[in-house]
VOBA-1610 file (N, C-alpha, C; in pm, whole numbers, padded with zeros to 5 digits, always signed):
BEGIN
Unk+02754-09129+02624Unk+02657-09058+02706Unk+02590-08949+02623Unk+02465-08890+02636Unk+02386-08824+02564Unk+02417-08684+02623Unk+02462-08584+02557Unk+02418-08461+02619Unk+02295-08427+02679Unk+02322-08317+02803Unk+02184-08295+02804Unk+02162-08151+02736Unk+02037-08121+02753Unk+01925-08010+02651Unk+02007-07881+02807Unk+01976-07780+02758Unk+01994-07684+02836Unk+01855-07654+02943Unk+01885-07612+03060Unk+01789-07623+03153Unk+01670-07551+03107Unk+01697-07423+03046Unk+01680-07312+02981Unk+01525-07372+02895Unk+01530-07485+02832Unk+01399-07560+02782Unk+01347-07566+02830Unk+01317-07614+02927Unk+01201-07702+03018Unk+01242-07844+03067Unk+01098-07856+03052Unk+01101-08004+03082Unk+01082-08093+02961Unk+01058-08178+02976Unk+01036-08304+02853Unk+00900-08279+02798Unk+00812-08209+02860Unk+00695-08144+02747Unk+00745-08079+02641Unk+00858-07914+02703Unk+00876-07883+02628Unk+00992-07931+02500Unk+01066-08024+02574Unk+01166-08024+02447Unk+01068-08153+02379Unk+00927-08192+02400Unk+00938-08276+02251Unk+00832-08208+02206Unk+00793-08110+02256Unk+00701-07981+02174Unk+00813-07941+02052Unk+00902-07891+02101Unk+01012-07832+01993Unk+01018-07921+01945Unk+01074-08086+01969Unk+01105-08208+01820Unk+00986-08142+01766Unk+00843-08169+01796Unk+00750-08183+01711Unk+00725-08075+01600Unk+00759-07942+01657Unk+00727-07818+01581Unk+00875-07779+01476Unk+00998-07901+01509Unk+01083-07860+01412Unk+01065-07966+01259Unk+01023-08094+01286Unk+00926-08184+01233Unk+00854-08182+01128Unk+00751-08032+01168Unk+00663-08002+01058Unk+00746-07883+01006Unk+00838-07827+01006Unk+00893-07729+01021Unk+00967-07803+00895Unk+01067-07868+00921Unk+01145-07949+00806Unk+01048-08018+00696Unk+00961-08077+00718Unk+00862-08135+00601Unk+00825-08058+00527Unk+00756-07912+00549Unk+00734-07813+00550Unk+00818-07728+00413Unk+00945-07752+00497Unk+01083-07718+00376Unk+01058-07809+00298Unk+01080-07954+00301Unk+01103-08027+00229Unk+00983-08056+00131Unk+00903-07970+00132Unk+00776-07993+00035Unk+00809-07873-00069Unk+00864-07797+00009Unk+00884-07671-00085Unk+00978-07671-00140Unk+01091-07734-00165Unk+01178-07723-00243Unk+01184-07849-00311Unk+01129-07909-00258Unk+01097-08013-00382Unk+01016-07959-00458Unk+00885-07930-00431Unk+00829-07814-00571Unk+00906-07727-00637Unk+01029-07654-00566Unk+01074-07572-00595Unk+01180-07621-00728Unk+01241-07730-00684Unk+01345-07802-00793Unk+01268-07895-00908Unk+01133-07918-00865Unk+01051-08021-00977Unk+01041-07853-01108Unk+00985-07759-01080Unk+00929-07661-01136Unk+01074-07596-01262Unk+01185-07597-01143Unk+01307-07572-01261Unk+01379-07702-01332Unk+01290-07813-01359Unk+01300-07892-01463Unk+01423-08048-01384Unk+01396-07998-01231Unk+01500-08109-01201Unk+01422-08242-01195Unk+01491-08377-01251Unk+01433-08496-01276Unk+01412-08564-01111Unk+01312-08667-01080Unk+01260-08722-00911Unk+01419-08819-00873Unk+01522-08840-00997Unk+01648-08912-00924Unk+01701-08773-00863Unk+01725-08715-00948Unk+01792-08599-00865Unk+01785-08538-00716Unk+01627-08535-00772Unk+01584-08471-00605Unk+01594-08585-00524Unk+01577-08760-00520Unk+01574-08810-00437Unk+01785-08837-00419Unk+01803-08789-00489Unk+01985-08809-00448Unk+02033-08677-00357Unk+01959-08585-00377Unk+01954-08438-00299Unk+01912-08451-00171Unk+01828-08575-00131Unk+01775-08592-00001Unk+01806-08702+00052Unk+01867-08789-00057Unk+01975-08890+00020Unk+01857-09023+00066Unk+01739-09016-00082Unk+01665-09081-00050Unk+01634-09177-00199Unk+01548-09282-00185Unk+01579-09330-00372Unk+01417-09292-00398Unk+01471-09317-00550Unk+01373-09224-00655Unk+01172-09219-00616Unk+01169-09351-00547Unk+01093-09434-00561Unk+00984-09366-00402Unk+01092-09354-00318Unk+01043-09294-00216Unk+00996-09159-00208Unk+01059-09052-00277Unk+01021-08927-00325Unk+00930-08881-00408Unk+00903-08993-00498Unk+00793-09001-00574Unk+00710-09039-00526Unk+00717-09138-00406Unk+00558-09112-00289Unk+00525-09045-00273Unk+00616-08949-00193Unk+00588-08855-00094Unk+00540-08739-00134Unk+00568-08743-00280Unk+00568-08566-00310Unk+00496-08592-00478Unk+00423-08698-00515Unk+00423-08668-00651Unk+00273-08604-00693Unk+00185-08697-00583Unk+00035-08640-00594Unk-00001-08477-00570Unk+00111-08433-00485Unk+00079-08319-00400Unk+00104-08244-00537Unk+00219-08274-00642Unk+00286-08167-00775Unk+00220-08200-00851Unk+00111-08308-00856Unk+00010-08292-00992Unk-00076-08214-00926Unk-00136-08252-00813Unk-00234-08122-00792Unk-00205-07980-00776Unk-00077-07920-00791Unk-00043-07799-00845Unk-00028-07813-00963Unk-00050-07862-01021Unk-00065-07871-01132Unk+00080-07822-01217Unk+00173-07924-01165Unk+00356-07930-01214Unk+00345-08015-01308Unk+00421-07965-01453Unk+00442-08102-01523Unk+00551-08187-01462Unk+00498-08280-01451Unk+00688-08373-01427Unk+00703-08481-01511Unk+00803-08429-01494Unk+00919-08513-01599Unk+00944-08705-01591Unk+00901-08713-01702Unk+00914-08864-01716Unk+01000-08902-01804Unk+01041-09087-01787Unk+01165-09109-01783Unk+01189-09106-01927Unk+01078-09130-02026Unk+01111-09135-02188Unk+01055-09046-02257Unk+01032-08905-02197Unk+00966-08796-02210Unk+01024-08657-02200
//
């Protein structure tokens, strides 16, 4: 059985207002510390083993955004 949310929320507007605003909230993080760990020289396995994600997927998500800050990153015979 699912817990329920405390009455104290609302209704179902508000609790998927909150999913939504914790959502961008976490991406949010997760953009920034991935910049944050690319910048102190950590390699895209690392960070994608840090997020419990593979290399390949993290380097989607986040690689265009660190060249246009203009991050060097680290390549594999480099």
């Amino acid at each position: 059985m699912t817990p329920q949310l405390p009455s104290a929320l609302g209704g179902p507007a508000d609790g998927l207002a909150a999913a939504v605003a914790l959502r961008v909230l976490a991406d949010q993080l997760e953009d920034a510390e991935v910049e944050r760990a690319l910048r102190e020289g950590w390699s895209w396995p690392q960070v994608a083993e840090a997020l419990g994600v593979s290399r390949q997927a993290v380097h989607k998500k986040h690689a265009r955004r660190m060249i246009e800050a203009g991050i060097e990153l680290r390549r594999r015979n480099g």
